[in-house]
N, C-alpha and C positions, 0 to 999 in steps of 0.2 A: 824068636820074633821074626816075623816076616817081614820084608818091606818090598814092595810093587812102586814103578815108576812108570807109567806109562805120558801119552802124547794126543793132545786131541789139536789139529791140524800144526803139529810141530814133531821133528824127530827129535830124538832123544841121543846125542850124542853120549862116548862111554864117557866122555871125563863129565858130562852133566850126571852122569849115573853114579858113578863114584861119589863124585861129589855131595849127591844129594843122601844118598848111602853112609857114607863116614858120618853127616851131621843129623840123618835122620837115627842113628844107631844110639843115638844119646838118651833118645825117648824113654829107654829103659830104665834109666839111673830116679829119673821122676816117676815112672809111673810099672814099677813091676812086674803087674798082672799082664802086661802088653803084651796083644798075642800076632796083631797087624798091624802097620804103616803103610797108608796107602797116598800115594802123591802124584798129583794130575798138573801136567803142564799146559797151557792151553794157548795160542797162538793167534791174536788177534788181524784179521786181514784189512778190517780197513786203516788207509793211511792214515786216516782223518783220526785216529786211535794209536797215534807210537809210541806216545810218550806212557801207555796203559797198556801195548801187544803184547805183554807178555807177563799170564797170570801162573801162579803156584799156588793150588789148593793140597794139603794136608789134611789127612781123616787118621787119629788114631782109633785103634778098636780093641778092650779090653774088655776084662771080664764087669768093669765100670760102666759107667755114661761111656758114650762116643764122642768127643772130643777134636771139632776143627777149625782151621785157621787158612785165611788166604789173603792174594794179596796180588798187586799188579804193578807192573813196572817197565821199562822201555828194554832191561836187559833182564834175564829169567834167571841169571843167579840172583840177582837182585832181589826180585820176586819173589826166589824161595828164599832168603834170607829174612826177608822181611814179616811174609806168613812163619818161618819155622820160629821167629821174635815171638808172635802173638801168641803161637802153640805153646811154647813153652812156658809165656807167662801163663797161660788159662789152665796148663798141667799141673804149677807150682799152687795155683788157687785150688783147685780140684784135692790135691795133695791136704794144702793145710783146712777146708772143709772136712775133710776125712777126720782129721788129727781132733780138730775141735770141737767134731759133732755138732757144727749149726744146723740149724731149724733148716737148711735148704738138701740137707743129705738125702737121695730118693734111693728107698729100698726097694727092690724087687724082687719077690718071690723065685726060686729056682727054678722052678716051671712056667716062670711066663717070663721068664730071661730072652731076648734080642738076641738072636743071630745073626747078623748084618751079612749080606749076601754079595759077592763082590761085583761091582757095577759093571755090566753089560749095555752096550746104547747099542738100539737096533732101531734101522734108518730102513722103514719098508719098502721095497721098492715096487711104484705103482705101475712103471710102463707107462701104454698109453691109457691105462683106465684113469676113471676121472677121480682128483681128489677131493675127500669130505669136507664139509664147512667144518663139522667138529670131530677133531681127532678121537679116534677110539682109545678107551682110558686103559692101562694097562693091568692085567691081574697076574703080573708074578714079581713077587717082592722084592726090590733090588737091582731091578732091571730097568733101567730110564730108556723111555720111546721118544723118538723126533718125529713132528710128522710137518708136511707142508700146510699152513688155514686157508685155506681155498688157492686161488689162484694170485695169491699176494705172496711176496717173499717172506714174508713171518714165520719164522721157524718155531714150534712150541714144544717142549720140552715135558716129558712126564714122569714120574717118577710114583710109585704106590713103597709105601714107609709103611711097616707093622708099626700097632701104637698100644703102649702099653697107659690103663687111665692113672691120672696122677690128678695131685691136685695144684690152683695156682703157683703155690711158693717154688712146688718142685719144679715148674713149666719156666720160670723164670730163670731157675738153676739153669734147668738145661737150654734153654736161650744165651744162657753168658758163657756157657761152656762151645758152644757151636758156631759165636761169635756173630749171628743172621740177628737183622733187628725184629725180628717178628719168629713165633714157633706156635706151631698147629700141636695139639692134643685134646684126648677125649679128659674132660673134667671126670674128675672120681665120684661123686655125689648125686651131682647130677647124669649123670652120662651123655653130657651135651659136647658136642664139636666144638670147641674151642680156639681164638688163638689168644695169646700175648703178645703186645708189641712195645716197643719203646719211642716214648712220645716227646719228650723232653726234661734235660737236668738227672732227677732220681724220678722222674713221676712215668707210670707205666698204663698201659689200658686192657683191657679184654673185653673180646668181641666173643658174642655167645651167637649158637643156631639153635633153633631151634626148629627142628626136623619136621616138617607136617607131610605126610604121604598126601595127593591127592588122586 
């Protein structure tokens, strides 16, 4: 099992590395098939943001669902403590779905098995040429683009996710496995763009497209 620590506008001290290393190496014990651990620390600059500068995202990657958890806090041990809390409850859920075969288990064919591709962010650099009102979208899998939206500070962030189609139940699974209130998939049946979102209590929604070329 691998585990990567990297730093987005934060260094990464060794004893943060260690640290997150010793408690990331546990993953194994829940989840077996574990082939990566990947964990992003992130560094929030405005002040008007301390008690929240400093987030810990966690991505396990198995030969399973992908499995993540984050979290934010004014100190990044903190932070990773608190996402690696979430990780590992949604591990233990994952675990005992397996064991008991509910309805939300999503199989996948060997041949249309995810490859998760390890995240690369490339920040284009324009010069003095002019930047676009809308960012050019990115086509290589796993590769998140930042671009400037016009000449406003708005940074937008892209990211292209291979999608394997599933149906609601499993969309739902894999929303509470990723821990994001809302998850994009192609519906199985229909082969319509889909998302799920969580609305309130146990009550959930889906938003459908319906694709018209003009």
């Amino acid at each position: 099992m691998d585990i990567t620590v990297v730093g987005r506008n934060a260094e990464i001290s060794s004893r943060l590395r260690d640290y997150v290393e010793e408690k990331a190496a546990k993953v194994e014990q829940l989840d077996p098939r574990v082939q990566r651990v990947e964990v992003e620390v992130t560094h929030e600059r405005n002040p008007r943001q301390a008690d929240t500068a400093e987030r810990a995202e966690i991505t396990v990657i198995s030969k399973g669902p992908i499995i993540r958890a984050e979290a934010s806090s004014s100190d990044r041990f903190a932070a990773f403590d608190i996402a690696m809390g979430k990780l590992t409850e949604r591990l233990r859920r994952a675990r005992d779905r397996k064991k008991d075969h509910r309805r939300y288990t999503v199989e996948v064919a060997k041949d249309q098995e995810i490859h998760p591709v390890e995240e690369t962010i490339v920040v284009p650099d324009t010069g003095d040429a002019p930047i676009e009102d809308s960012p050019t979208a990115p086509t290589e899998p796993g590769v998140a683009v930042e671009s400037q939206l016009g000449d406003s500070p708005v940074i937008v962030r892209q990211k292209l996710h291979q999608a394997v189609p599933m149906t609601v139940d499993e969309a739902l699974y894999q929303m509470e496995l990723v821990g994001h209130p809302f998850y994009l998939f192609i519906e199985r049946s229909s082969k319509q763009p889909c998302a799920v979102y969580h609305r309130h209590g146990w009550t959930y929604g889906v938003i459908r497209l319906d694709a018209q070329v003009l």
